[in-house]
C-alpha positions as CSV (number, residue, x, y, z in Angstrom):
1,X,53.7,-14.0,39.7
2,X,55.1,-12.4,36.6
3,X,54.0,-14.9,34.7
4,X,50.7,-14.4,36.3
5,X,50.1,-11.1,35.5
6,X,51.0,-11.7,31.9
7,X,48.3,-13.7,31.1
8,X,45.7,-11.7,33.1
9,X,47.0,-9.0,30.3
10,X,46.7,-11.0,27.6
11,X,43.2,-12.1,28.8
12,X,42.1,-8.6,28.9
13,X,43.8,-8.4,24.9
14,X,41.7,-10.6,23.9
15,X,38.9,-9.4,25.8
16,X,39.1,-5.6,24.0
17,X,40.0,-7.4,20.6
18,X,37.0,-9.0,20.8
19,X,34.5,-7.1,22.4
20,X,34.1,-4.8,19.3
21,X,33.2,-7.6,17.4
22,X,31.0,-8.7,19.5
23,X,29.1,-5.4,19.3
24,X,29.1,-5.7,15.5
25,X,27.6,-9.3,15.6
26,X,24.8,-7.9,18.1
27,X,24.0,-4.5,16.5
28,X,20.3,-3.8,15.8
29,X,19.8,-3.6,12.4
30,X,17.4,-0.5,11.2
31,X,14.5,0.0,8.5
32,X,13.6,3.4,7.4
33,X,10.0,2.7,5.8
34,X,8.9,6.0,3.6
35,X,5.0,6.2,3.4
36,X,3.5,8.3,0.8
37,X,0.4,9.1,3.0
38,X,-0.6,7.3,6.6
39,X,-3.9,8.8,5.7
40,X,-4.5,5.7,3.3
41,X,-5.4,2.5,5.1
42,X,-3.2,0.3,2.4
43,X,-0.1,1.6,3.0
44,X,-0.8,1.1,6.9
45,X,-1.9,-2.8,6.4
46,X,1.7,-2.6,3.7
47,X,3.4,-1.3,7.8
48,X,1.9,-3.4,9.7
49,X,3.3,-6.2,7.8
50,X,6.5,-4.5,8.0
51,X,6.9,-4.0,11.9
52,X,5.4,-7.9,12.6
53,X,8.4,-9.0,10.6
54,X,10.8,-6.4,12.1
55,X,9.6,-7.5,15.8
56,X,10.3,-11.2,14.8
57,X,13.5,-10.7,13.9
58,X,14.7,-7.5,16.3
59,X,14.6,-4.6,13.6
60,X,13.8,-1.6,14.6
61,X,11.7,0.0,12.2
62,X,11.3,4.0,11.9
63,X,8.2,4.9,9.4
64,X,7.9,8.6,7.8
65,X,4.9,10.3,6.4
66,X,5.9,11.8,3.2
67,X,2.1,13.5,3.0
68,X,2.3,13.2,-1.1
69,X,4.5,16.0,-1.0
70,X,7.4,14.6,-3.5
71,X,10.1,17.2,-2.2
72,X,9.5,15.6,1.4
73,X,9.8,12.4,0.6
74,X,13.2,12.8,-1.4
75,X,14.6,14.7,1.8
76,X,13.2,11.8,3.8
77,X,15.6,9.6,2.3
78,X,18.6,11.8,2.4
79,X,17.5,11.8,6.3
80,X,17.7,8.1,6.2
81,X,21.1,8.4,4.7
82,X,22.2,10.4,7.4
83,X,20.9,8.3,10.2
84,X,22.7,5.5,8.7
85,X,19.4,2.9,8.8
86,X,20.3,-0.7,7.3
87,X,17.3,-0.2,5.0
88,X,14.9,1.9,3.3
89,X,11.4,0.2,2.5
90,X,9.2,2.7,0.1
91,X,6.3,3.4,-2.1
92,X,7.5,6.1,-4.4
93,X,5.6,9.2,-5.0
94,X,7.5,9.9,-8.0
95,X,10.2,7.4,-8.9
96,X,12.1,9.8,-11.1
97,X,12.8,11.7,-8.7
98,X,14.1,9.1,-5.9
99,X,16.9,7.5,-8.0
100,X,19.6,9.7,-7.4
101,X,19.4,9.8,-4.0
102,X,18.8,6.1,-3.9
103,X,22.2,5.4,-5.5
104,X,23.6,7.7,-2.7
105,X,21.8,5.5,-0.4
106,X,23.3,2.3,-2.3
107,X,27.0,3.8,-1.8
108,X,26.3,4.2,1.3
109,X,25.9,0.5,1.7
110,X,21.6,1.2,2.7
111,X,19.3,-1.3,0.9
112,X,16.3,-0.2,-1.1
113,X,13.0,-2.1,-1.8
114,X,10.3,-0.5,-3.2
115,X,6.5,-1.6,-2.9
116,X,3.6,-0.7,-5.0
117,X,5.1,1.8,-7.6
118,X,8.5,1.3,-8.9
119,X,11.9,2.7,-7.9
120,X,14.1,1.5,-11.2
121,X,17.4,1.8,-9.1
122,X,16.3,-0.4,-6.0
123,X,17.6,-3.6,-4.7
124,X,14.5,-5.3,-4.7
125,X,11.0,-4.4,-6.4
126,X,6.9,-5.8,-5.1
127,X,5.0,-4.1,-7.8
128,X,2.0,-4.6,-9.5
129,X,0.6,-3.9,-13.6
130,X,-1.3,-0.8,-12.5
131,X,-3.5,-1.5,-15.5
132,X,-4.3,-5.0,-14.3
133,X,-5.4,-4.1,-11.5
134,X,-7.9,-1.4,-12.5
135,X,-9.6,-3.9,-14.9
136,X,-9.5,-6.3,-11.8
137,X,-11.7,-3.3,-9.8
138,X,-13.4,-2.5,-12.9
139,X,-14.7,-5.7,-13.4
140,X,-16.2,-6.0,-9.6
141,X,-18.6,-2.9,-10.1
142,X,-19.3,-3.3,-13.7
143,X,-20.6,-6.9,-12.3
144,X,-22.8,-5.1,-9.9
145,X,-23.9,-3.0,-12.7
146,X,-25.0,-5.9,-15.3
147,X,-26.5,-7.9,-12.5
148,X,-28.2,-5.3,-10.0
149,X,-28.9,-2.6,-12.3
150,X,-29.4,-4.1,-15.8
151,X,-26.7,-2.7,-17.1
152,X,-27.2,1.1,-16.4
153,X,-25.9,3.2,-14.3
154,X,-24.1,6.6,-13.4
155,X,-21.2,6.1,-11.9
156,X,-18.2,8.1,-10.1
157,X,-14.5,6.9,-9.9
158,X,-12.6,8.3,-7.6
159,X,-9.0,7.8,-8.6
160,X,-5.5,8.9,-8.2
161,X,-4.7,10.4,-11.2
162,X,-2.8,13.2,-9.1
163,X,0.1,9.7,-9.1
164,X,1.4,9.6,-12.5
165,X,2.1,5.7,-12.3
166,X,-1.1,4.7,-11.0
167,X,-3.1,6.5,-14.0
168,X,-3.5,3.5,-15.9
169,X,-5.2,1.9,-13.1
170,X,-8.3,4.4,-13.0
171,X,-8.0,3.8,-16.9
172,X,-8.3,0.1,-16.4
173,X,-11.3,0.6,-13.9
174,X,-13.0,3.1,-16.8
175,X,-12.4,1.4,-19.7
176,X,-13.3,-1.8,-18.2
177,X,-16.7,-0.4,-17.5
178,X,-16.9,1.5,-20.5
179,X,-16.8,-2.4,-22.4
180,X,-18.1,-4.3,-20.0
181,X,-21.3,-2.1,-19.3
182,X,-22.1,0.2,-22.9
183,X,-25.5,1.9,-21.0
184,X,-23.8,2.9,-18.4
185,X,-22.6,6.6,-17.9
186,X,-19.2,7.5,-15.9
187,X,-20.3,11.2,-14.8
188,X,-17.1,11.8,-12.9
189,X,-13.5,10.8,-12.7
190,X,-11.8,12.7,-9.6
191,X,-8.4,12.1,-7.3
192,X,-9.5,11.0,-3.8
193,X,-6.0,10.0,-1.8
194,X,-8.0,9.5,1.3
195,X,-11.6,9.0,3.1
196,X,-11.9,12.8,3.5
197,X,-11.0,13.3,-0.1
198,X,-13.3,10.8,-1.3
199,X,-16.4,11.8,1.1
200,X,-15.8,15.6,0.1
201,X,-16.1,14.4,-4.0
202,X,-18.9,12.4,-3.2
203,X,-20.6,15.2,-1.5
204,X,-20.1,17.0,-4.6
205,X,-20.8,14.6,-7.2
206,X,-24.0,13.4,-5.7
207,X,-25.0,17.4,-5.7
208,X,-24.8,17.7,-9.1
209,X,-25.6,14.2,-10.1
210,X,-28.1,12.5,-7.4
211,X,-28.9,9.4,-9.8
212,X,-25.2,8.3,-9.1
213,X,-25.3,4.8,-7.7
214,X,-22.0,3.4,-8.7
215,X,-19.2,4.3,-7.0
216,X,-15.4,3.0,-7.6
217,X,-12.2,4.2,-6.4
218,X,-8.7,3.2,-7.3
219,X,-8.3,1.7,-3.9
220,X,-10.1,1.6,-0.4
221,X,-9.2,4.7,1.0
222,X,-11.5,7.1,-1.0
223,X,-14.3,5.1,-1.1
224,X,-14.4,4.7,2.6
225,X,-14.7,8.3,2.5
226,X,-17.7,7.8,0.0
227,X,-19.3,5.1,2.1
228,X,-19.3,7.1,5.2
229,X,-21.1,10.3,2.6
230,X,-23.7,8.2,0.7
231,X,-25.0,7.1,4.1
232,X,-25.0,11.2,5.8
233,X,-27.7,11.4,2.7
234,X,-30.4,9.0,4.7
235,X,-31.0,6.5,1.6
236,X,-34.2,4.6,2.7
237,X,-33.5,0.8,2.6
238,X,-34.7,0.3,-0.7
239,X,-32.4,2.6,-2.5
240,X,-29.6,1.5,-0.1
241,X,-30.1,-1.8,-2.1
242,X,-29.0,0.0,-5.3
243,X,-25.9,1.0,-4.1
244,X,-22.4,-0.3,-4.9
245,X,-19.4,1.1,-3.6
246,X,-16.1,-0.7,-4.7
247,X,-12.7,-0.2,-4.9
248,X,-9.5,-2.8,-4.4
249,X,-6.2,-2.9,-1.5
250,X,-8.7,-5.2,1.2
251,X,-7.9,-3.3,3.7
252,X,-9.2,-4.0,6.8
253,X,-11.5,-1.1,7.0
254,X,-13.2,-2.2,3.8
255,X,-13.8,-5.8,5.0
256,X,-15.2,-4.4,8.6
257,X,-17.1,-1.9,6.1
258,X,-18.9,-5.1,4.2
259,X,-19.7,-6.5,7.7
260,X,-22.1,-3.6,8.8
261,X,-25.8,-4.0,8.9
262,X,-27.0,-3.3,5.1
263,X,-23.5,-2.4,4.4
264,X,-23.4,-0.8,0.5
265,X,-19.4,-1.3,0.4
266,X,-20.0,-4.5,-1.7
267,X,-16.2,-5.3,-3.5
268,X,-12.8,-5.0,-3.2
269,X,-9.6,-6.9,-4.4
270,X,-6.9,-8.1,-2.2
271,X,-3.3,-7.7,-3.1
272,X,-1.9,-9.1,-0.4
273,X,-1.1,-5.3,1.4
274,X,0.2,-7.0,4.9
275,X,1.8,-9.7,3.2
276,X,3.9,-7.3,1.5
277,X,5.3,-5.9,4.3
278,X,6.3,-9.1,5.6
279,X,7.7,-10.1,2.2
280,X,10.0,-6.8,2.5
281,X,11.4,-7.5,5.4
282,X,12.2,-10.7,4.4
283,X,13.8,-9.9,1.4
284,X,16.2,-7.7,3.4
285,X,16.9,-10.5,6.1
286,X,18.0,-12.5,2.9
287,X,20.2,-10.0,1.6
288,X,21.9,-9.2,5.1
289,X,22.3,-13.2,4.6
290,X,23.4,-14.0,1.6
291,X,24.3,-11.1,-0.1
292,X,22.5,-8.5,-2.4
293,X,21.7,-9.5,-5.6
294,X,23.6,-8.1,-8.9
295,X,20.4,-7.7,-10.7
296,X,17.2,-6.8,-8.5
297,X,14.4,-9.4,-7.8
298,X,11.1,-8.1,-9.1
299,X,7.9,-10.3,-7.4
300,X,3.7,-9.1,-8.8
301,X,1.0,-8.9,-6.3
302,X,-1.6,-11.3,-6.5
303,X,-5.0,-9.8,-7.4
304,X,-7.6,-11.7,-6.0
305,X,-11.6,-9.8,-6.3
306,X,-13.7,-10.1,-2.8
307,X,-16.9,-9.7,-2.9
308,X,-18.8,-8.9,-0.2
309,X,-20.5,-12.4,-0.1
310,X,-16.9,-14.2,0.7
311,X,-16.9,-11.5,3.6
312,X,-20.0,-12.3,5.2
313,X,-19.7,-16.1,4.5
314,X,-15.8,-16.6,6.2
315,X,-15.1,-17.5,2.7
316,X,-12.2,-14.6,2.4
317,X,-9.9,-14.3,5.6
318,X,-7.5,-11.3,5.9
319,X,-4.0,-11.9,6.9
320,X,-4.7,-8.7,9.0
């Protein structure tokens, strides 16, 4: 009997040495995901990418708005921190001012991968050459312009000079147009960071200059806004034909955009936004894997110009 009884006890040992370690091997792992501004459709394609992944593989995933408010986003983190997520998965707003809290989070033992603009301190960096990808979106309208317009044309960029790393993009966009297209006039240059932003400049613009017919943004997100105020005017078919609205990200709202009846949204250029996500999430299922890296990975977005055409004949298909 005694002997019984001692190895029911040294059953139940084993039982309580091991049962902590089986809640280690079975605990959830957690992403914080810091969003400059849910208002723009690419960073909610760059999400959706994000939580696919993190439902394939069990992560929970908890996304913040930061609203472009820089002092938000940095507390954002330090509330990540606190939490104790796994992860952090973010688009700066201003990367200088993430990096010290970032290498709190990295004592902490919290991975960081940035997307978009770059954190300089992160364990693992998607970016893109900002400039690059403003010729990319310049080249689209001042395409348009050449072949639809003979060359001349006023036109309105809507960019997001209010980011300081993404100004050379709307100087890519302008000075691609600028060479590309010599007749052509750029009337305004404004910061939209979303579809109401970009349909209250357009408003504007098209007050003061109504013989605007070119109209680029930085992304998708102001020019939706654009789209949606260039139609509240009641062109007549003819000068709807004139029209080009353009702007880059491929977001999902800008392809449904191309698909509408006499649709004037006419270009964008596909980095890859839900891809992204997916390729975050990734990176962090390799680093819980295999180890983090000494020196951070750094991977470029492909940049890839869809026209409307490839839209409307199945030619470009959206990963979401």
């Amino acid at each position: 009997m005694k002997k019984l009884v001692s190895i029911l006890l040294a059953a139940l040992l084993i039982a309580a040495m091991l049962a902590p370690m089986a809640m280690a091997e079975t605990k959830q792992i957690t992403v914080g995901m810091s969003i400059p501004q849910m208002a723009n459709p690419y960073f909610v394609s760059v999400m959706n990418g994000v939580q696919k992944k993190c439902d394939e593989l069990g992560y929970k995933l908890i996304p913040v708005d930061a609203g472009y408010d820089v002092a938000k986003q940095v507390s954002d983190f330090e509330n990540f921190g606190n939490q104790g997520v796994d992860c952090v998965i973010a688009c700066p707003i201003d990367s200088n001012a993430l990096v010290p809290v970032v290498d709190k989070l990295k004592e902490k033992g919290i991975i960081v991968i940035s997307f978009a603009q770059i954190i300089e301190n992160a364990n693992a960096i998607f970016t893109l050459d900002e400039y690059t990808y403003g010729v990319s979106i310049g080249t689209n309208a001042a395409k348009w312009i050449n072949e639809k317009l003979d060359g001349k044309a006023e036109v309105l960029i809507i960019s997001q000079d209010n980011v300081e790393a993404v100004v050379a993009r709307g100087n890519g966009i302008q000075e691609t147009i600028e060479k590309l297209c010599p007749n052509a006039k750029i009337v305004a240059r404004q910061a939209g960071d979303n579809p109401t932003k970009g349909m209250e400049i357009t408003e504007n613009i098209m007050q003061q200059y109504p013989d605007v017919r070119v109209i680029t943004g930085n992304n998708d997100s102001g020019p939706l806004g654009a789209y949606e105020a260039i139609l509240g005017l009641g062109p007549s078919k003819e000068e709807l034909d004139k029209f080009y609205i353009g702007g880059g990200d491929a977001t999902p709202e800008a392809i449904a955009k191309m698909k509408e009846e006499n649709s004037i949204y006419r270009a964008t250029v596909d980095l890859g936004p839900f891809d992204t996500g997916v390729d975050c999430v990734t990176t962090l299922a390799d680093f819980l894997a295999n180890g983090i890296p000494e020196t951070a990975p750094v991977a470029y977005f492909r940049m890839i110009p869809v026209l409307q055409a490839d839209v409307l004949s199945g030619a470009f298909v959206p990963a979401a």
